[in-house]
N, C-alpha and C positions, 0 to 999 in steps of 0.2 A: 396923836397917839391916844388921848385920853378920850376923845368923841368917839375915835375907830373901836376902841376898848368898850366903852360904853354901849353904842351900836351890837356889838357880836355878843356884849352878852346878855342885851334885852334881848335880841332875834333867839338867843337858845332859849331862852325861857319860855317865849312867848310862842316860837316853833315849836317846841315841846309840850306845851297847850295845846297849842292847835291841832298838835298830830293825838292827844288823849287826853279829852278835855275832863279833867278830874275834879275839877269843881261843881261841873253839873252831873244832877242827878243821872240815870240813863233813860229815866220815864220823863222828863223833864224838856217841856215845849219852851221852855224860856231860853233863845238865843241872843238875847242881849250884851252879856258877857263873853261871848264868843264873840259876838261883832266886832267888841271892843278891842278884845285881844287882837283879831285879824288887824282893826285900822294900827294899832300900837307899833305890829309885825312888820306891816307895810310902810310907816313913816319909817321907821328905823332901817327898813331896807332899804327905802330910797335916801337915806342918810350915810349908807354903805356904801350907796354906789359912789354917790357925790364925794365922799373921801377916798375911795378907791380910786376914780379918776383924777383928781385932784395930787394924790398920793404918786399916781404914775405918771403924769405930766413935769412932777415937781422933781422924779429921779430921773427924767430923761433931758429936762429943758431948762434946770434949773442951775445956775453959774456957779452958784457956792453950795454944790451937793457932796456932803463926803462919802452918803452913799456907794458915788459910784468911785471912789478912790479904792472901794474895800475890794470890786473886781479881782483887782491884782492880787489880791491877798489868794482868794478864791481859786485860781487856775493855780496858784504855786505851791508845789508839792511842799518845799521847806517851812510854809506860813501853815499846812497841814499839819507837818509832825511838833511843830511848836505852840499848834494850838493843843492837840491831843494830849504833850508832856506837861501843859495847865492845867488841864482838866485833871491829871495824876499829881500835880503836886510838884513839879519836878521844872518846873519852866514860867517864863512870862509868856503871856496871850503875845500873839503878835497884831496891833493896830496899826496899819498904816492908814487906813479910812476909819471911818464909823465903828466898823464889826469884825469882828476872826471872821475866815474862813465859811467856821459852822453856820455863826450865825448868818451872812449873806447867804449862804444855799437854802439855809432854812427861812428866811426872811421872805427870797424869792417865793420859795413853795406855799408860804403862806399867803402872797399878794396873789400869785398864781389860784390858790382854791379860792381867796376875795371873787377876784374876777369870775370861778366860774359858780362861784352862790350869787352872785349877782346877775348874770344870765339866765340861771336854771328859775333864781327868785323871779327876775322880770317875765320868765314863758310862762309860770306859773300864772302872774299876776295881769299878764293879755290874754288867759287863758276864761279867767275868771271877768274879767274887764276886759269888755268889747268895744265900749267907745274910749272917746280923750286917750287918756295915756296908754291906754291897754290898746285902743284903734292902732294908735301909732307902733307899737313893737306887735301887731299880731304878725305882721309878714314872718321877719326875724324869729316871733317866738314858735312859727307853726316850722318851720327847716329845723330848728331847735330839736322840737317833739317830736317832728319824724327823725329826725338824725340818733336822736336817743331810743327811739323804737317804742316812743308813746309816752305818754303824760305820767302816767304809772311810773315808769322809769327814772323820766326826770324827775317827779316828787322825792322815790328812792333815794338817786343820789345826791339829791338835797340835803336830804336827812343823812344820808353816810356821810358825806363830807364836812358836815355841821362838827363830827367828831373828830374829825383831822383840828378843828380848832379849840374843842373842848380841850383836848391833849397838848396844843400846843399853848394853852394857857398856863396850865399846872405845870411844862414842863420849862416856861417864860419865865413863871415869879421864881419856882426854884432856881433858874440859874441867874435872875438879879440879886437871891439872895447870897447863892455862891458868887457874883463877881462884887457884891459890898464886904466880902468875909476875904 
């Protein structure tokens, strides 16, 4: 949790640089700092990935997951409306796994946008890197860039989806601090 946490929110910062680099001048040849930021970008991303697959390996294959206990929770209308009367005050959460309801749909959506910042990151980064690691995903990352209708594109929604997790941070700590209260 606390690596994956870590990870997402060097990559905003440091994506965020990289999309407006506001520490250098604009008359300013000195790319040194920008290098840096990019290799910082790129460790962290491929630290993404490596918990991301790791992450989904460990909910699919893994014996003692209660992840996947919460399913159940998830398809049943009555584990909806008992989480919803929590949320007002007026009920217990219902846990028979890990999470309500909410939070596995929403847990899903966030592994879900993981996985696709971590393909859009790696087209990005075979794009830029043509031998070693970037040789190996140029296939994959070129069906990527024509599937998204160009490089352009996928940069884009790089950077839009980056806020699906910006949003889902602020709206994470507030409900650990509404389930400690």
């Amino acid at each position: 949790h606390w690596l994956r946490a870590f990870a997402i929110f060097g990559l905003v910062v440091t994506g965020f640089y990289i999309a407006w680099p506001f520490l250098v001048a604009p008359d300013s040849t000195n790319v040194l700092e920008q290098g840096w930021v990019r290799f910082v970008h790129e460790v962290l991303g491929f630290v993404l990935v490596a918990v991301t697959l790791i992450r989904a390996y460990l909910f699919f294959f893994s014996r003692s997951n209660v992840e996947r206990r919460s399913v159940k929770d998830a398809v049943s209308p009555n584990s909806w409306v008992k989480q919803i009367k929590a949320y007002f005050w007026v009920g217990q959460p219902p846990h028979h796994g890990a999470y309500g309801p909410l939070q596995l749909v929403v847990y899903a959506g966030i592994s879900i946008a993981a996985i696709f910042m971590c393909v859009t990151g790696l087209t990005l980064y075979a794009n830029v890197y043509h031998l070693g690691m970037g040789g190996l995903f140029w296939q994959p990352a070129e069906w990527v860039t024509y599937a998204m209708g160009g490089l352009a594109n996928v940069r884009e929604w790089h950077h839009i989806v980056t806020w699906a997790f910006i949003v889902f941070v602020l709206i994470h700590v507030y409900m650990v601090i509404w389930t400690g209260i």
